[in-house]
C-alpha positions in Angstrom: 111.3 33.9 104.4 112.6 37.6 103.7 109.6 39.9 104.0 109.3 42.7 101.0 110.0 45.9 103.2 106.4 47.8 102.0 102.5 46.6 101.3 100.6 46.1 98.6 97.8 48.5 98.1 96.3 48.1 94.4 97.0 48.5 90.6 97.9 51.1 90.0 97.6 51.0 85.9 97.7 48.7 83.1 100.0 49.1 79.8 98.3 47.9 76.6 99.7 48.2 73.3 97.7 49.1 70.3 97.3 48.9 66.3 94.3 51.1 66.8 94.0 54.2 68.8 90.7 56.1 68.3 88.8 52.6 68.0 90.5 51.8 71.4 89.9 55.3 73.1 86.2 54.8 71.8 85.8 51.1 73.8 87.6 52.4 76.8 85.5 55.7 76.9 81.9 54.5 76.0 81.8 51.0 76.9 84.1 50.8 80.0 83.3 55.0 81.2 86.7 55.6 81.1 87.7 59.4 81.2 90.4 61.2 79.6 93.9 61.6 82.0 97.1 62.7 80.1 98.1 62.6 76.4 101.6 62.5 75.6 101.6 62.5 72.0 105.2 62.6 72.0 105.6 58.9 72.7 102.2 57.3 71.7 101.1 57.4 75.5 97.2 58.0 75.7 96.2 57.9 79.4 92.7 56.8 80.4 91.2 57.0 84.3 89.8 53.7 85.2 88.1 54.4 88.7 91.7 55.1 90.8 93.3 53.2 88.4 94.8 54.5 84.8 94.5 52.1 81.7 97.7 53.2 79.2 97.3 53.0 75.9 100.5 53.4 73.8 100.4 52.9 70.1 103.0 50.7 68.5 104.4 52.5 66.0 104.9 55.3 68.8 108.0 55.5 71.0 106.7 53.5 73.9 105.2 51.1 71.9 108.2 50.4 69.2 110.0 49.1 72.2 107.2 45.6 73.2 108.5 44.6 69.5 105.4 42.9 67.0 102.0 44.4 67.1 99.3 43.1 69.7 98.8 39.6 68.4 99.0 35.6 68.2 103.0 36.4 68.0 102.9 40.3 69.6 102.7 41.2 73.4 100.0 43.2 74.0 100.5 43.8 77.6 103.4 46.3 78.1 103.6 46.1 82.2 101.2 46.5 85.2 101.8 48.5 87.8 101.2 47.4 91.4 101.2 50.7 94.1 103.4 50.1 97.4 104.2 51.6 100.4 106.8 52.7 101.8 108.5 53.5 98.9 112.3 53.2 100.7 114.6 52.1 97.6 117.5 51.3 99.4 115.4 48.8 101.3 113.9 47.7 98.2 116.9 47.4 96.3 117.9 45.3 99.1 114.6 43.0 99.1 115.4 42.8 95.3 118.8 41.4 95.5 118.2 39.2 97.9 115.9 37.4 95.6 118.4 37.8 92.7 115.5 40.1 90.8 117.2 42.5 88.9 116.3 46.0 88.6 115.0 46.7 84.9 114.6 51.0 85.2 114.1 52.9 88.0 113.0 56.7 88.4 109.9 58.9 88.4 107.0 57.7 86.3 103.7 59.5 86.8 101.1 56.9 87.5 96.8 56.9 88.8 97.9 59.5 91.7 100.4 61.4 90.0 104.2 61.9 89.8 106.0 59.7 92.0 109.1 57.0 91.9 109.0 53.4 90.6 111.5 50.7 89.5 110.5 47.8 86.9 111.6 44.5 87.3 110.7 41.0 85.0 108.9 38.0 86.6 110.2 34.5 85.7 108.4 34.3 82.3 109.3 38.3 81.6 106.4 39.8 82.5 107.0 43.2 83.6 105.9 44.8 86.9 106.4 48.1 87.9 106.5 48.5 91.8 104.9 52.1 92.1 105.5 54.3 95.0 103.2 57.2 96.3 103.6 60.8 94.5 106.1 62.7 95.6 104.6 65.9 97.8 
């Protein structure tokens, strides 16, 4: 068995995909307590803290959310990616765990996530869910 060269330490956020912002920013604010993060209008991205965690809400009709195809539905994804924090965040070993288990690298590069700016590289499970492994921020 080939060991993944870093830990698991939590989730780090959670994508969704929305029809309907200001009704969702209303649920996640008063029902759930959710406070605002980040807003990056610029790509539909509407960034909500959840404990440590972030809750992502991109619109889809906005840059972000144009790409998970069909709205949130029976047909539509509604989950973009989740986000799972590891460390070490050594990409040449990772890379290396990767390919060993013929996982291809989907993206990879600095994403800001629940503790701030830091690296990450997506990959797809077998059914094409996709995970973002999330390092630490950079200092």
């Amino acid at each position: 068995m080939n060991t993944p060269p870093f830990t698991l330490r939590a989730i780090d956020h959670v994508v969704l995909r929305v029809v309907d912002l200001d009704r969702m920013v209303a649920f996640y604010r008063e029902v759930l307590g959710c406070t605002d993060e980040r807003v990056q209008a610029e790509i539909g991205l509407y960034q909500l803290r959840a404990g440590d965690s972030l809750i992502d809400l991109v619109t889809i009709d906005g840059k972000l959310g144009a790409m998970g195809g069909a709205a949130p539905g029976r047909e539509g994804r509604n989950l973009d990616h989740f986000a799972i924090a590891i460390a070490p965040f050594d990409e040449p070993a990772i890379r290396s765990h990767l390919a060993h288990h013929n996982v291809a690298i989907e993206q990879a590069g600095p994403r800001y996530g629940a503790e701030g700016e830091g690296p990450s590289i997506y990959i797809s499970d077998p059914e094409g869910n996709i995970v973002e492994l999330k390092g630490p921020p950079f200092d």
